[in-house]
C-alpha positions as a printed NumPy array, in Angstrom:
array([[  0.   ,   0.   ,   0.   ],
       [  3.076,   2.281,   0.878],
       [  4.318,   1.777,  -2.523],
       [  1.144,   2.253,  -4.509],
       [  0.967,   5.771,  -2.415],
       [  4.148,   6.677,  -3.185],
       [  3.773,   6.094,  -6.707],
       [  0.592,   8.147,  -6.993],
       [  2.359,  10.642,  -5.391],
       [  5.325,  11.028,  -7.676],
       [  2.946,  10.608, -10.768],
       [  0.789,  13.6  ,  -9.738],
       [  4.236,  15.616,  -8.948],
       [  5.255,  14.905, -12.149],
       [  2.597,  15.689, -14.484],
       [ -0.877,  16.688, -14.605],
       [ -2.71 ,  15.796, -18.361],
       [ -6.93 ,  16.674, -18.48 ],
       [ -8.79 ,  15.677, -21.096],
       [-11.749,  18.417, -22.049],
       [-13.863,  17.185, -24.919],
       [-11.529,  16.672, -27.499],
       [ -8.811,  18.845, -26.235],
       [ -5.876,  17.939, -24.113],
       [ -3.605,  19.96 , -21.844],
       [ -0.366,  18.634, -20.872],
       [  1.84 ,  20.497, -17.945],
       [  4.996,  18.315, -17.218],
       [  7.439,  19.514, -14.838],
       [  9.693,  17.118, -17.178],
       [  9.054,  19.251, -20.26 ],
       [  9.931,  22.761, -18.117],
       [ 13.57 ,  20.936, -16.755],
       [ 14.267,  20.261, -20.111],
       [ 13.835,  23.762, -21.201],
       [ 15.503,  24.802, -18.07 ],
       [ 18.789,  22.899, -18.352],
       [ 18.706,  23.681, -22.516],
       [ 19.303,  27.396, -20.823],
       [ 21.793,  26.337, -18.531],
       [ 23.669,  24.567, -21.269],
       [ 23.801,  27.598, -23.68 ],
       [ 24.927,  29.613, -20.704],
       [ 28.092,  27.008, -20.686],
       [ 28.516,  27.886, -24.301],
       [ 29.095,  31.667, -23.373],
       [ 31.466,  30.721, -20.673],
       [ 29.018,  31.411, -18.073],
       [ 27.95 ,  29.671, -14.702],
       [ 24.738,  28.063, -15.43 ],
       [ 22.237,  28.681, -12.435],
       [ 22.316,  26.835, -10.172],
       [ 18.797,  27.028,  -8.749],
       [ 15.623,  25.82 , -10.325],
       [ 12.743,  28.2  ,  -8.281],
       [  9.634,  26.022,  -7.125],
       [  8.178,  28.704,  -5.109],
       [  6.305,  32.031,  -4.874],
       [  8.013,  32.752,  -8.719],
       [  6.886,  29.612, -10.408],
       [  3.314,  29.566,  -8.991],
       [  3.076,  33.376, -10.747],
       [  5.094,  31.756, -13.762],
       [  2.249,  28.447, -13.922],
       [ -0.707,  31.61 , -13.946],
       [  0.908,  33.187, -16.608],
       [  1.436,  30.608, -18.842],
       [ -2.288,  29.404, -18.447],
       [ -3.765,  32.775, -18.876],
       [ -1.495,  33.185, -22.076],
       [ -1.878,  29.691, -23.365],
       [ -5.594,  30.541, -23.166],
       [ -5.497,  33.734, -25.336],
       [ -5.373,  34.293, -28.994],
       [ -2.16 ,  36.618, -28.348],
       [  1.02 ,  35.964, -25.172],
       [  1.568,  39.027, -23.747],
       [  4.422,  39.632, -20.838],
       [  3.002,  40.065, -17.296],
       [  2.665,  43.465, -15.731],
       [  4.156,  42.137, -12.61 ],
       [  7.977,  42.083, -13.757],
       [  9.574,  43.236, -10.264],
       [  7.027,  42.288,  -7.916],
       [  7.896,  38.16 ,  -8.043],
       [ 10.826,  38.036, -10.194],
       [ 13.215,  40.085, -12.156],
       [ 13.083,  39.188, -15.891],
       [ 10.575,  37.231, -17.699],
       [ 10.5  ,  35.467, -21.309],
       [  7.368,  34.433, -23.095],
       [  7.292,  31.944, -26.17 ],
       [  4.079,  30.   , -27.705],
       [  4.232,  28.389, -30.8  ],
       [  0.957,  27.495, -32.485],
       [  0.144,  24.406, -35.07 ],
       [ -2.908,  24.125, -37.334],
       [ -2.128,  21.752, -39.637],
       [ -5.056,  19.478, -40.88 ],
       [ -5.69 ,  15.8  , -39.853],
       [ -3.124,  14.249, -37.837],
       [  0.242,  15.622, -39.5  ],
       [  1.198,  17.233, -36.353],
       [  4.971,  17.467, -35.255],
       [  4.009,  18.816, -31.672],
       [  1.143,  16.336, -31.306],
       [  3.408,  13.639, -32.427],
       [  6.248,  15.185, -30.231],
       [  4.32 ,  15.714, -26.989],
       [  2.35 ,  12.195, -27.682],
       [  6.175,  10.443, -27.96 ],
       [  7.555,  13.184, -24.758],
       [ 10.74 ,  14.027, -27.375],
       [ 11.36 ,  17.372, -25.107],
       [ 14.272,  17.94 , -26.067],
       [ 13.495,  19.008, -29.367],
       [ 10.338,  20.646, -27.851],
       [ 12.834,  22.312, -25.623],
       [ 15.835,  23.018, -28.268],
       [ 13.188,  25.245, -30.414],
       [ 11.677,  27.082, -27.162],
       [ 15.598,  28.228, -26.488],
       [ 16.207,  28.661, -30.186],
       [ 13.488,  31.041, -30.408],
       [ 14.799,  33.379, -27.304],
       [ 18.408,  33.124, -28.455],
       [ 17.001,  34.608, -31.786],
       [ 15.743,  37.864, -30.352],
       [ 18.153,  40.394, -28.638],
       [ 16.022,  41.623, -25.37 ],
       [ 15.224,  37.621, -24.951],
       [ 18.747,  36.349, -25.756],
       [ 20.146,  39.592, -22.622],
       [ 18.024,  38.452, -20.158],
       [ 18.372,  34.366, -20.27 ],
       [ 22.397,  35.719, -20.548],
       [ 22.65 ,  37.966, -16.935],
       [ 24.842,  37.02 , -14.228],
       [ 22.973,  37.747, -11.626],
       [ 19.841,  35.425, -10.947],
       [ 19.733,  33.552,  -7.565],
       [ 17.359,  31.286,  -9.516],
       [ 14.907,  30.889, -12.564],
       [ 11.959,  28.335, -13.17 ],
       [ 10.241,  27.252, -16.365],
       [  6.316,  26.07 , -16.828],
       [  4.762,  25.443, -19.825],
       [  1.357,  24.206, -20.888],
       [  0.776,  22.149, -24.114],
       [ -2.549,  21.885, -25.601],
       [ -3.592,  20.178, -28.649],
       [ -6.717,  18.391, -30.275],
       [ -5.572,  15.465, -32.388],
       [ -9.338,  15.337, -34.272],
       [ -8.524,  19.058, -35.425],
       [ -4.569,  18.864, -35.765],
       [ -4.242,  22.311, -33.81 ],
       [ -1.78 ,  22.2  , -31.054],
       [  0.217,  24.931, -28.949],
       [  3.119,  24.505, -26.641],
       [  3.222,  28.195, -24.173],
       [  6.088,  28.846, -22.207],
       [  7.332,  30.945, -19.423],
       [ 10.45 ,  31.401, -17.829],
       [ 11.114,  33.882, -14.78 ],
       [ 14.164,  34.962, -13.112],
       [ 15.135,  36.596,  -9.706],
       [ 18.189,  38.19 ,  -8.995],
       [ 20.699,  36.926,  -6.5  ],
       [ 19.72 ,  37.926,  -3.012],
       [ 22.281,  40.209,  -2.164],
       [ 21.727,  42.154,  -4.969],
       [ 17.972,  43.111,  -4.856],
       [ 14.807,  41.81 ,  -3.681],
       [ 11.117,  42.174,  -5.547],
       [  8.66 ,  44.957,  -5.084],
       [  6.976,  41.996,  -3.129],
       [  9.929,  41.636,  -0.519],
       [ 10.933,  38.213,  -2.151],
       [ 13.969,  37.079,  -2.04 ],
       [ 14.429,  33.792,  -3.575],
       [ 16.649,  31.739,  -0.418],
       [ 18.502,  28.935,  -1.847],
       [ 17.939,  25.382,   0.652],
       [ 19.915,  24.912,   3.274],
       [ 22.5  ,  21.963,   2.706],
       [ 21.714,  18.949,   4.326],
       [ 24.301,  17.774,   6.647]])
């Protein structure tokens, strides 16, 4: 019985999939690492310390809203709350109709290939200057990723939204908020 809890434990902490008519919506914690350590690996390529702190807090609770509310929309649009939770955000959402089942993000999200899901995300912020500066800072104490998929295989329409949020390093600043992301404590 232990087991069986523990196991529907770690599958709810790992993903949460609905089903709503014909629609599905996919948010995989597995899907935002990916994305987040695709970051930390181009930040390697520049010579720079990849950070070391993936935020499951205050930060990525705003970040999960955000990337609902925009995957919901007909348009993303960046939050209005840049420096109350975190310090920099970056928005992507790429959108598929493509008739019948000739899908690539279906197929990709249906087969979890994130890594190409994730290489095209990072691909896309590299491309553009203000995105490509602010994954490239120094100074964040920590970032997080979420991202929601949606598709409806009848339809072949599909969209993949993602956020990712940063907060600088503690000593340098806090939010308008007052947080301060606080790295854990070591275990000894």
């Amino acid at each position: 019985m232990k087991k069986l809890n523990l196991c529907v434990i770690a599958l709810f902490m790992l993903s949460f999939c609905s089903v709503t008519g014909q629609e599905t919506i996919i948010e995989d914690i597995r899907l935002d690492s990916v994305v987040w350590n695709k970051i930390n690996d181009y930040l390697v390529e520049l010579n720079k310390e990849p950070i070391k702190h993936f935020e499951d807090g205050l930060m990525r609770e705003f970040s999960r809203r955000l990337t609902r509310i925009n995957s919901d929309r007909g348009h993303i649009s960046h939050s209005d709350s840049v420096g109350w939770v975190c310090s920099y955000e970056c928005i992507h959402r790429l959108t598929i109709n493509s008739s019948g089942m000739d899908n690539s993000l279906i197929a990709k999200t249906e087969t979890k290939q994130y890594d190409e899901l994730a290489e095209g995300i990072v691909n896309t912020w590299i491309s553009s200057p203000p995105h490509r500066r602010g994954i490239s800072m120094d100074d964040y104490a920590a970032t997080t990723v979420t991202t929601v998929i949606k598709y409806d295989k009848a339809k072949g329409t599909a969209s993949l939204t993602t956020s990712w949020h940063a907060i600088e390093k503690a000593k340098v600043s806090t939010t308008e908020s007052g947080y301060c992301y606080e790295p854990p404590k070591p275990i000894k």
